[in-house]
N, C-alpha and C positions, 0 to 999 in steps of 0.2 A: 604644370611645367616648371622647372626648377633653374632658377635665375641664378644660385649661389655657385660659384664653380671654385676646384680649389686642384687645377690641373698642377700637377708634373712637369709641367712646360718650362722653356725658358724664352721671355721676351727680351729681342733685342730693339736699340733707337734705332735710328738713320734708315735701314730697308725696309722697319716692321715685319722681319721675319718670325715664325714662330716656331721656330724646331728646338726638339725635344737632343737631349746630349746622344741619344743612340743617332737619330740623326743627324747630328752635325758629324759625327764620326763619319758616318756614313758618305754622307759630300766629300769630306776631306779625303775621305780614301776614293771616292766617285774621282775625284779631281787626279788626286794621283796617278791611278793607271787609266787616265784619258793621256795624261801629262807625258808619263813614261811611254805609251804607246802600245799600251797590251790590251787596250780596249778600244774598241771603235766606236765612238760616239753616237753614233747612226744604232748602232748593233744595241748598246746598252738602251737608247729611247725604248727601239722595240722590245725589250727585256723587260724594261719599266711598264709600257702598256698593256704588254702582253696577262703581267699580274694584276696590273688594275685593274682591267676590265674585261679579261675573258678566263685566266686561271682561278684568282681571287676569288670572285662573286660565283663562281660553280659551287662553292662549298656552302655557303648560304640560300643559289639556288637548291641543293639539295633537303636543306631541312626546310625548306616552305616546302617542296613536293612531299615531305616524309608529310608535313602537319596539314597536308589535303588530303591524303589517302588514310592516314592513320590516327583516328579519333583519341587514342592513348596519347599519343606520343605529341597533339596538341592540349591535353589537357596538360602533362608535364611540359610543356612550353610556357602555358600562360600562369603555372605555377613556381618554375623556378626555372627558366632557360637557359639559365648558365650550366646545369648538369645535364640537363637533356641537349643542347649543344655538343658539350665535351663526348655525349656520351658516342656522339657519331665520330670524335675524333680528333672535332674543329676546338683547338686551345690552344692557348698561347697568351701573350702580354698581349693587351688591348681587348681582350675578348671578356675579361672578368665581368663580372655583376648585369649580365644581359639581360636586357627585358623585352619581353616579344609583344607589338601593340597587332592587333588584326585591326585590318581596313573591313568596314561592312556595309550594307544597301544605305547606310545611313549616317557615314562614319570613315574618313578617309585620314589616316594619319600622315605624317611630313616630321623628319627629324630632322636638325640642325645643331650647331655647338656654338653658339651664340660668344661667347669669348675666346676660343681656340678652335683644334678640330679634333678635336676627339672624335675616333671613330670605332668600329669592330673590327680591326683586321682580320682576326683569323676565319670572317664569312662574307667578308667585303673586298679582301684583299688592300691593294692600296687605296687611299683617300684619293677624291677624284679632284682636279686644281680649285671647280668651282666653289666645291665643299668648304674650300680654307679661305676663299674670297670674301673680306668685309664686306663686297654687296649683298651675298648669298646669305653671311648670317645675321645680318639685322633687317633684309626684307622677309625673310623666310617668317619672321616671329609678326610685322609690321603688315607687309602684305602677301599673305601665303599663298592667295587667292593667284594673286598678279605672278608672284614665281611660279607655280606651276603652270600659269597660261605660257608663259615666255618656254617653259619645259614642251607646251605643246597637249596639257593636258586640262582640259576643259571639265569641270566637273557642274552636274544639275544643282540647283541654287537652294532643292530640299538635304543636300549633301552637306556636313559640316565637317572644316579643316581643323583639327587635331594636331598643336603643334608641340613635338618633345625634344626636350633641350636634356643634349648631352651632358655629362660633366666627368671628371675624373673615374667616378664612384658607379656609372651608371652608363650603358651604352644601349641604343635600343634597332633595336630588327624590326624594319615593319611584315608583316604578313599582309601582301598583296589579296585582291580576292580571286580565286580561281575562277579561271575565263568559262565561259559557257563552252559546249559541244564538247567537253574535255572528260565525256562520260567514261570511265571502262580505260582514262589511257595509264600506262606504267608509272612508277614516281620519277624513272629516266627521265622517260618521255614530256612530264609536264617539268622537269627540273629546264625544256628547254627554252621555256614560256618566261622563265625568272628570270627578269634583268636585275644589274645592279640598282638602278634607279628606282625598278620600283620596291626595292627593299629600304630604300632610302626614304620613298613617300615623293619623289619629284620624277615618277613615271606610272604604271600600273601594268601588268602583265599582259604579255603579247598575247592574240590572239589565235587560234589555230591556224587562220588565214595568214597571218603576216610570217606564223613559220614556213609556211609552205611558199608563199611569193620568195 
């Protein structure tokens, strides 16, 4: 786990904000046309959530479905993920130098950016608030255990938490494990099992049941 960071960021006093100069643009011009009146505040939330956490993470749910069905295509995963990524399409800033950890019977990973938040965008979409929260990223290294209970995920005590730490140079994908009863299904079909969360290591793949409830 890599303690050294050497982000792009800029730290400001007084609010402890962490945005990077694309987004302070970004706000300023966010501010603007709330300001002038061409945007509806309401409208733009749901615009923001919409990428967060249901367009975003589709792109990431699809390369875990590709790396359950297609034994190639996880061996270039766990050898250089950042071309097998691109190769489906998914690129862009923030996405560079990816490393893909697999969860196993015996082996559950959990990322966090312990000094800022670096994240994947172009397979995660946006960063989710709690990601960027100083509680999340110094419990997450301290007690991983306790954050994902608080997540709702309970893991057996022969399991051991796997924590990686983001940094400028290095961004990681967890590979959740494929759920049982998921014999025979499409890589659509299981892309519908992949939350964001558990690509993150603070959820694990839905099960064919909870799709269907």
């Amino acid at each position: 786990m890599a303690h050294d960071h050497d982000h792009d960021h800029h730290h400001h006093d007084g609010d402890h904000s962490e945005l990077s100069e694309t987004a302070l643009r970004v706000k300023a011009l966010e501010s603007l046309l709330v300001e002038k009146g061409y945007v509806d505040p309401a409208a733009l939330d749901e615009l923001i959530e919409t990428y967060e956490t249901r367009v975003g993470p589709r792109n990431g749910a699809q390369v875990v479905a590709k790396a359950w069905t297609d034994a190639a295509f996880m061996e270039k995963l766990r050898s250089d993920a950042t071309n097998a990524i691109a190769d489906m399409g998914f690129i862009g800033r923030q996405g560079e130098h990816m490393v893909a950890v697999e969860n196993t019977e015996d082996t559950h990973n959990m990322v966090v950016c312990t000094l800022c938040s670096c994240y994947p965008w172009p397979v995660l979409g946006l960063p989710p608030v709690w990601y960027k929260a100083p509680p999340y990223r110094s419990r997450a290294v301290s007690d991983p255990r306790g954050v994902l209970a608080e997540f709702g995920v309970q893991l057996p005590e022969n399991v051991g938490v796997k924590v990686w730490d983001s940094t400028a140079e290095i961004r990681y994908l967890v590979i959740p494990q494929r759920p049982q009863g998921t014999e025979g299904w499409s890589a659509d079909k299981l892309a519908t099992l992949v939350t964001r969360n558990s690509m993150i290591g603070t959820g694990l793949a839905l099960t064919p049941d909870q799709v269907a409830s």
